[in-house]
Steps between C-alpha positions, in 0.01 A plus 500: 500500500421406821613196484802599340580726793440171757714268285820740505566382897876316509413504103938466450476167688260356218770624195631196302860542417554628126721425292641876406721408216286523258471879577854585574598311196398868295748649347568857714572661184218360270254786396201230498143599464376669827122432585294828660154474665334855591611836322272718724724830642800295668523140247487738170807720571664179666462338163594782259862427703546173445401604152817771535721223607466304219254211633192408264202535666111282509296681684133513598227722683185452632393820293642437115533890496789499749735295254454697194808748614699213575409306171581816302889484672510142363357265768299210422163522631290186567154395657571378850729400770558149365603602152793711684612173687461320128761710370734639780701328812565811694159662599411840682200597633360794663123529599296723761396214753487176603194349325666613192839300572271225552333524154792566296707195683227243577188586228348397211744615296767567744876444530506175586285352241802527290806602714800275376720336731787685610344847477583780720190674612524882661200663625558882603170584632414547834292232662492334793765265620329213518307527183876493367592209695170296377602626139861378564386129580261502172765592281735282671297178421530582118875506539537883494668755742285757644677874651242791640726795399281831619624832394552852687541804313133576283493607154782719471748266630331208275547710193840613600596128579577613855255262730608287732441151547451302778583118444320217654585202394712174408880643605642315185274661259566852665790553193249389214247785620742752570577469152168624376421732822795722418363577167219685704619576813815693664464271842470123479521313863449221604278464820458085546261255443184537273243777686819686649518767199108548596602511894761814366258635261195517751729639842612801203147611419401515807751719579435730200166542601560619843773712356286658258292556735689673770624708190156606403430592823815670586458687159130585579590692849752673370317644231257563766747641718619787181803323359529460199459152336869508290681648803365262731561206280892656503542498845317135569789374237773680685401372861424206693128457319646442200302173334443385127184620486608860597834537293425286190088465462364777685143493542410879495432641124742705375815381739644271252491489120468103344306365748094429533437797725574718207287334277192468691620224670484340199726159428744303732376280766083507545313558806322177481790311451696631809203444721491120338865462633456629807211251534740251450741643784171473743412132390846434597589692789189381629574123425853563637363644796715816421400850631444756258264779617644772210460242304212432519391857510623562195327209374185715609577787342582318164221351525215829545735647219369216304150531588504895402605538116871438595580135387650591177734815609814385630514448865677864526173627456478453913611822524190626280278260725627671826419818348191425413387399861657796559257729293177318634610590853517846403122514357 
């Protein structure tokens, strides 16, 4: 990994021209077989559209129980990464980190031990930049066209085929993957070159988590204070504090119907996995020599959340975590 992370200095100056015909030679219209690797809570709702839009799907998963829904809905279901590339020229994958782009790419039985030339190659997870740069090069020495392709919008907007998409990639190839982004997403843009979409995709989460933050805490005094939680959630939307996380995912049980905090924060986007992105933003910001002091607070306070039973509520469980501390200062 480590030297992964070295190797991704100037890393566009060492990218061969490629010969992009072979990709954009696809017919825009063909429903072609569509490869899928990872149907955890984001990649299985992002299939079941592609599904909806009339694609046939080969998918895999590390855990064989994840593809059974899928299967049932008609997908094919294979062993491994390189089986999908076997059988499909237009590949999607989404995976929780960066080791695990790195397996499913570059391993044993990874993409590229069977990737054909010409395939188009879209990985929506949300790794660091330069992991997706190093990635890009690999798959551009088999003759293949890599795009990193995160997505913004969690579960709901995955199943709704509302996400967007930022696009990092190959400028010519931008039409190809809109193609099969659309089917899954209400927002495809295009940001530049390869590790751009990942630039987008970790500036937004870090965002989010401060937001959700300042919500939680906002929501927390007030309660504190004697308002109620609905009221104050009204107002928030209706003035200048007015943020996503108040007015369409508010934290505080009972606020909103549909969203985690009603369900014991049960569902949409995990503790753990928003204190592995803003690790990301750090390792960045820090190698960019960027300032980020809420940042990197939040980072913190992802982080503790982790270490006490939180990691698999969604991060809107802050507002449960700030209560807690709450409660022990109080015994």
């Amino acid at each position: 990994m480590a030297a992964i992370l070295r190797g991704s200095r100037n890393v566009w100056g060492r990218i061969r021209h490629v010969d992009y015909t072979l990709v954009s030679s696809r017919s825009m219209a063909s429903k072609t077989q569509v490869g899928f690797i990872g149907l955890g809570n984001m990649g299985n709702p992002m299939a079941k559209n592609l599904l909806k839009h009339g694609y046939p799907v080969i998918a895999t998963d590390v855990f064989p129980e994840s593809c059974k829904e899928l299967q049932e809905l008609g997908a094919q279901i294979v062993d491994n990464p390189a089986e999908v590339a076997d059988k499909a020229d237009r590949i999607v994958t989404m995976l929780p980190s960066s080791p695990n782009v790195i397996d499913v790419y570059t391993g044993a039985n990874g993409i590229l031990k069977k990737v054909k030339k010409g395939s188009l190659l879209i990985d929506s997870s949300t790794i660091d930049p330069a992991v997706s740069k190093e990635m890009a090069l690999a798959v551009e020495k088999m003759g293949a066209v890599f795009m990193d392709a995160p997505v913004s919008g969690g579960v709901g907007a995955a199943t709704s085929g509302k996400l967007t998409f930022m696009v990092g990639g190959v400028e010519e190839e931008f039409t190809a993957a809109q193609e099969l982004l659309s089917c899954m997403g209400a927002n495809v843009v295009y940001c530049g070159a390869v590790g751009t979409g990942q630039a987008a995709k970790i500036c937004n989460n870090m965002l989010l988590a401060i937001g959700m933050i300042g919500t939680s805490e906002t929501m927390n005094l007030g309660i504190r204070l004697g308002l109620d939680p609905k009221l104050l959630a009204k107002i928030l939307n209706m003035s200048s504090g007015r943020c996503w996380s108040s007015d369409t995912y508010n934290p505080v049980p009972g606020v909103m119907e549909g969203v985690p905090s009603g369900n014991n924060y049960q569902g949409g986007f995990g503790t753990q996995l928003m204190a592995k992105d803003l690790g990301l933003a750090q390792a960045t910001a820090t190698n960019t020599k960027t300032p980020v002091p809420l940042g990197s607070l939040a980072h913190q306070i992802y982080r503790m959340m982790c270490a006490r039973g939180y990691a698999g509520k969604d991060f809107s469980s802050v507002f449960m975590f700030l209560r807690e501390d709450e409660k022990e200062e109080g015994q």
